[in-house]
Wavefront OBJ file of the C-alpha trace (Angstrom):
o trace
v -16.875 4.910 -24.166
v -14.789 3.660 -21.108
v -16.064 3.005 -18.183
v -15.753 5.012 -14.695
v -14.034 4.104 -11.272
v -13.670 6.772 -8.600
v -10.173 6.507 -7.295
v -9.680 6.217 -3.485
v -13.489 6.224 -3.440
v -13.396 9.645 -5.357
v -11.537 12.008 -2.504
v -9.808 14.404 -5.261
v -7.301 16.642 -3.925
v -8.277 16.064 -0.544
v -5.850 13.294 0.508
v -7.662 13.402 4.191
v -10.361 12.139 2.169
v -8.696 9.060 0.474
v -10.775 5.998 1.391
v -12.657 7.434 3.317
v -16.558 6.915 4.578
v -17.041 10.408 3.601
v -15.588 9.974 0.155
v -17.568 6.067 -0.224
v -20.839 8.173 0.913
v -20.479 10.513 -1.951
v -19.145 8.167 -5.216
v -22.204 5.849 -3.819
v -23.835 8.914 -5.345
v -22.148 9.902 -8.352
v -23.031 8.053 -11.901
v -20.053 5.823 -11.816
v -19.124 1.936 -12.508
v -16.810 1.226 -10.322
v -15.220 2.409 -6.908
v -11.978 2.097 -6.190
v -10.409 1.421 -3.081
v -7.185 0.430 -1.378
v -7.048 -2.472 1.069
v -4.564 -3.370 3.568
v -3.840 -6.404 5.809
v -3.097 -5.839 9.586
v -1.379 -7.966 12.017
v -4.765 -9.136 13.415
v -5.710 -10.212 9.887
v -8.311 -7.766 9.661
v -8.547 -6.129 6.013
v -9.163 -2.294 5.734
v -9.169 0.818 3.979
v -5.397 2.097 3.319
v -2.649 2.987 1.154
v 0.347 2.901 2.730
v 1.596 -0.367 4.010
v 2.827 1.881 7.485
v 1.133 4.830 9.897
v 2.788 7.390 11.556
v 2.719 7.445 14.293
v 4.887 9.718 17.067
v 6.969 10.519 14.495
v 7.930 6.933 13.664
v 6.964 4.808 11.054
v 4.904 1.463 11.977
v 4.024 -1.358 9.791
v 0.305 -2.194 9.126
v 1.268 -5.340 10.157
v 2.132 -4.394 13.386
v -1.645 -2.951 14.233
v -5.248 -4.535 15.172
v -7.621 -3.263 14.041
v -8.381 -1.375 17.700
v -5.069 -0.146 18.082
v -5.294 1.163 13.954
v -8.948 2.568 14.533
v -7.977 4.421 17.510
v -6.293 7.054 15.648
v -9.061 8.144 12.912
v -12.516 7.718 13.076
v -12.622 7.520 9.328
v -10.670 4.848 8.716
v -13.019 1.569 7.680
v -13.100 -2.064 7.635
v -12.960 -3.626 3.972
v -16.013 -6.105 4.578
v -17.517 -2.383 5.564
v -17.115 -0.885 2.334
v -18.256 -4.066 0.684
v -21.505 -3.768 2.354
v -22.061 -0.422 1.218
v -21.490 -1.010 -2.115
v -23.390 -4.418 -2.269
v -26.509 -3.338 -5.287
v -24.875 -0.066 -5.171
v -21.736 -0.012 -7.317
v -18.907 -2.152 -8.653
v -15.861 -2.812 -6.648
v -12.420 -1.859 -7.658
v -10.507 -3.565 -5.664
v -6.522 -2.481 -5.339
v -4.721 -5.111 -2.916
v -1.811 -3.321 -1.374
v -0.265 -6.526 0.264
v 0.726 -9.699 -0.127
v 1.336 -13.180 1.764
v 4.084 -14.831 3.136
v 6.194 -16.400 0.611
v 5.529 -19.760 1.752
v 1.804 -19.333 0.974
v 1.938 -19.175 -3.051
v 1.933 -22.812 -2.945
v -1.587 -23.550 -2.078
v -3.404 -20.024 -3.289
v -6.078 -20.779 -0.998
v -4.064 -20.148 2.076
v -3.243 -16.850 0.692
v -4.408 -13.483 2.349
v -5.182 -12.252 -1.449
v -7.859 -15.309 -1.746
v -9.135 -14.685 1.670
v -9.942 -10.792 0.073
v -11.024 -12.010 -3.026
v -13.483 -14.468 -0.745
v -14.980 -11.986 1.037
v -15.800 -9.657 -2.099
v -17.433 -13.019 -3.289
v -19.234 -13.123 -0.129
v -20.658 -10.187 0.023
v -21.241 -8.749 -3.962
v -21.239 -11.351 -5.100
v -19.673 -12.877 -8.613
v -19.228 -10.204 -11.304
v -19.687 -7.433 -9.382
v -15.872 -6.674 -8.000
v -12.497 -6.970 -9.972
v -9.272 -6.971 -8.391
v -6.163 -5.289 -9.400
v -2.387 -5.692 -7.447
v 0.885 -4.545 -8.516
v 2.458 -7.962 -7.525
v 2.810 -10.809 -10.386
v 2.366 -13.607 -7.545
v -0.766 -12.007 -6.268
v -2.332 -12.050 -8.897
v -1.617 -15.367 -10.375
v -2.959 -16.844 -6.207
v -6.213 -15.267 -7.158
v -6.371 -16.000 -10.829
v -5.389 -20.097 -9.683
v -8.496 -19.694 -7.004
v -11.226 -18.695 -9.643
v -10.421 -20.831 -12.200
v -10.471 -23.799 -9.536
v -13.667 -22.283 -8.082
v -14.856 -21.188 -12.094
v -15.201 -17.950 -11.207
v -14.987 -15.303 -14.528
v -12.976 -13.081 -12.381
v -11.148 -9.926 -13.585
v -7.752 -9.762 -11.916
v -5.290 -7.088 -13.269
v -1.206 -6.741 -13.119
v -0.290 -3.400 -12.213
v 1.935 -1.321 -14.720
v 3.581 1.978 -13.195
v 5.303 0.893 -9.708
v 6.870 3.556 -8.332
v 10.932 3.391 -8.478
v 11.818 6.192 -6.599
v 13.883 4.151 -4.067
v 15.357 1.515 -6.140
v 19.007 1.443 -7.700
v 19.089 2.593 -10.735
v 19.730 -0.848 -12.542
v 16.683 -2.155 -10.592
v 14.624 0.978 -11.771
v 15.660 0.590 -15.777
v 14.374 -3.325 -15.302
v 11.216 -2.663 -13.806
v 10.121 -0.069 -16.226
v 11.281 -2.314 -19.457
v 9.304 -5.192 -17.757
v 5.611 -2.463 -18.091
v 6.801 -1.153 -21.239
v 6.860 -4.596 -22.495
v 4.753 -7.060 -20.241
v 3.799 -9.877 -22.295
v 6.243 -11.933 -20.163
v 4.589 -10.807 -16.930
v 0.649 -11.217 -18.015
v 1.414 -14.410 -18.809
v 3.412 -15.681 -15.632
v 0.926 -14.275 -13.536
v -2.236 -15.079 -15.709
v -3.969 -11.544 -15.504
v -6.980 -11.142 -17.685
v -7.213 -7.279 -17.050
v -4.120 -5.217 -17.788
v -3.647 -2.320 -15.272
v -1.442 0.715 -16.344
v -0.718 4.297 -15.506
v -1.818 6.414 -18.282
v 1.943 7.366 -19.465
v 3.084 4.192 -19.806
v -0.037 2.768 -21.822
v -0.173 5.938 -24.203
v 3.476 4.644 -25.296
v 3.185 0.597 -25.623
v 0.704 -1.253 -23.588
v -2.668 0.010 -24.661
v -1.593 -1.412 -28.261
v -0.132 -4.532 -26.496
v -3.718 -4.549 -24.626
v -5.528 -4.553 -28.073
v -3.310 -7.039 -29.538
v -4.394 -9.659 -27.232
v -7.848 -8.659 -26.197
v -7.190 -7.969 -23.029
v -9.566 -5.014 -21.284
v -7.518 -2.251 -20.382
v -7.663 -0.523 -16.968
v -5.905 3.325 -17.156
v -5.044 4.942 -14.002
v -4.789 7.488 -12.149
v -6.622 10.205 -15.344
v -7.177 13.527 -14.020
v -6.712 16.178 -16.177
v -9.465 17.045 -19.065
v -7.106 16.786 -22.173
v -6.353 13.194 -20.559
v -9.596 11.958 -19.462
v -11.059 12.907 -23.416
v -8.245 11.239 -24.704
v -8.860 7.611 -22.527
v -12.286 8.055 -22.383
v -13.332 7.876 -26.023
v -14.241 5.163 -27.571
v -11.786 1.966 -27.747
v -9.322 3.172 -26.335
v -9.583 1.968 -22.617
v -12.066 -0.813 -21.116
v -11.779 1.290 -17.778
v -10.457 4.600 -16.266
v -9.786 5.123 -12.909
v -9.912 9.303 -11.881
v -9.928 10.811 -8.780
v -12.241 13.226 -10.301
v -15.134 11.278 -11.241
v -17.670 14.454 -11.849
v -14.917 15.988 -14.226
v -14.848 12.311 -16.301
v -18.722 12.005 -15.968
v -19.281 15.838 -17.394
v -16.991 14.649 -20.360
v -19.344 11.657 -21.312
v -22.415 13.274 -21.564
v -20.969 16.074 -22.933
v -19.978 13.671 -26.245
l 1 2 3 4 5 6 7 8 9 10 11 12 13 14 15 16 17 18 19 20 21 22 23 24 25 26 27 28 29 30 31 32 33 34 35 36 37 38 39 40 41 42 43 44 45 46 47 48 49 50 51 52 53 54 55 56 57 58 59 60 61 62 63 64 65 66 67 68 69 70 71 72 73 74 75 76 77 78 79 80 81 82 83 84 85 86 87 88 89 90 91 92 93 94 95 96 97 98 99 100 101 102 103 104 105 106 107 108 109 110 111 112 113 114 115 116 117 118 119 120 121 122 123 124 125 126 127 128 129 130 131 132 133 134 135 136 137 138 139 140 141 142 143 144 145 146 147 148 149 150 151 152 153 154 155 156 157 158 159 160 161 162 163 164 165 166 167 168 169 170 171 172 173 174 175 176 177 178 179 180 181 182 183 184 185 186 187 188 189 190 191 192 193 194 195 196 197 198 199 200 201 202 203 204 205 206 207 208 209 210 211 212 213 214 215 216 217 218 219 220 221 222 223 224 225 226 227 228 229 230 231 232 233 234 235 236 237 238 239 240 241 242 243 244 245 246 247 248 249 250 251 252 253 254 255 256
């Protein structure tokens, strides 16, 4: 059967628990493979726990990269430093790690001057090889980090995200994205992923076959519901799922 990552460290329904200590404290707990977490780059170039690439903040938006780490801190208590989380999950659990930024353009010439290498170096650090994978909805992130480990021969899992969201694009824009997951091939291999990343709907329809076709693991997210979770959790059809409702996946497993 597939394997388990707790999405946004597990928090559920409860989106003031999304990446969250308290959610971390209690997937640290659960029997899972793999927790899954969001990072985000601030101005300072400190990497930490969150999904939005802005905060709100006196009823204005303000980019991430517009913070330190103090001034992004200062308003939660629960927000966390990536190298953090690491540590906690260091000979605990596996790292899923979901890279929510990416470098200036200038940078994808020399990967290692890249802020997704300097992520992917501190995971290294601090798990350890084999113990994280990464996963980024951006082609050229992916192919920086996939360039770095094969220079550094590292057998590193990095997945191309399937399923960006469209909502604000034109509708031209929209229909190209969404032919580009339905049909990736072109995209896995420009960026070199080794893990393909998709959103349940679309990898139901095309990509879970394109997946098996070229023995590529397959990483299905976001699977909450039980129908679903049965469905992606039986055996060969995904490498990993990703559920915000790990217990509900785990009951399903040793329930078969």
């Amino acid at each position: 059967m597939a394997m388990i990552s707790a999405h946004r460290c597990g928090a559920g329904s409860d989106l003031d628990l999304e990446n969250t200590r308290a959610a971390l404290d209690r997937a640290l707990t659960l029997d899972v493979d793999y927790v899954e977490f969001d990072v985000q780059r601030l101005g300072d170039g400190t990497f930490v726990l969150f999904h939005d690439d802005f905060v709100e903040l006196d009823g204005r938006r303000v980019p991430m990269v517009d913070l330190t780490f103090e001034q992004f801190s200062g308003m939660a208590d629960h927000f966390m430093r990536y190298d953090d989380v690491l540590a906690a999950l260091k000979g605990v659990k596996h790292a899923h790690i979901d890279l929510k930024f990416v470098s200036p353009e200038s940078a994808y010439g020399n990967p290692e001057s890249t802020y997704e290498v300097a992520a992917a170096k501190q995971a290294l650090e601090i798990l350890g090889a084999g113990q994280f994978i990464i996963t980024t909805l951006e082609d050229q992130s992916v192919r920086a980090v996939r360039d770095w480990a094969d220079t550094a021969g590292l057998d590193l899992l990095v997945g191309l995200s399937l399923g960006r969201d469209t909502a604000e694009m034109s509708i031209v824009e929209a229909v190209r994205t969404r032919l580009s997951e339905f049909f990736p091939g072109a995209r896995i291999r420009g960026s070199r992923a080794n893990l393909v990343v998709c959103h349940q709907r679309i990898a139901r329809y095309t990509v879970a076959r394109f997946a098996r076709r070229r023995g590529l693991p397959l990483l299905v997210w976001t699977v909450d519901e039980p129908e679903a979770l049965a469905y992606w959790l039986a055996p060969d059809a995904a490498w990993l799922v990703t559920t915000n409702y790990p217990e509900r996946a785990i009951g399903l497993v040793k329930a078969a």
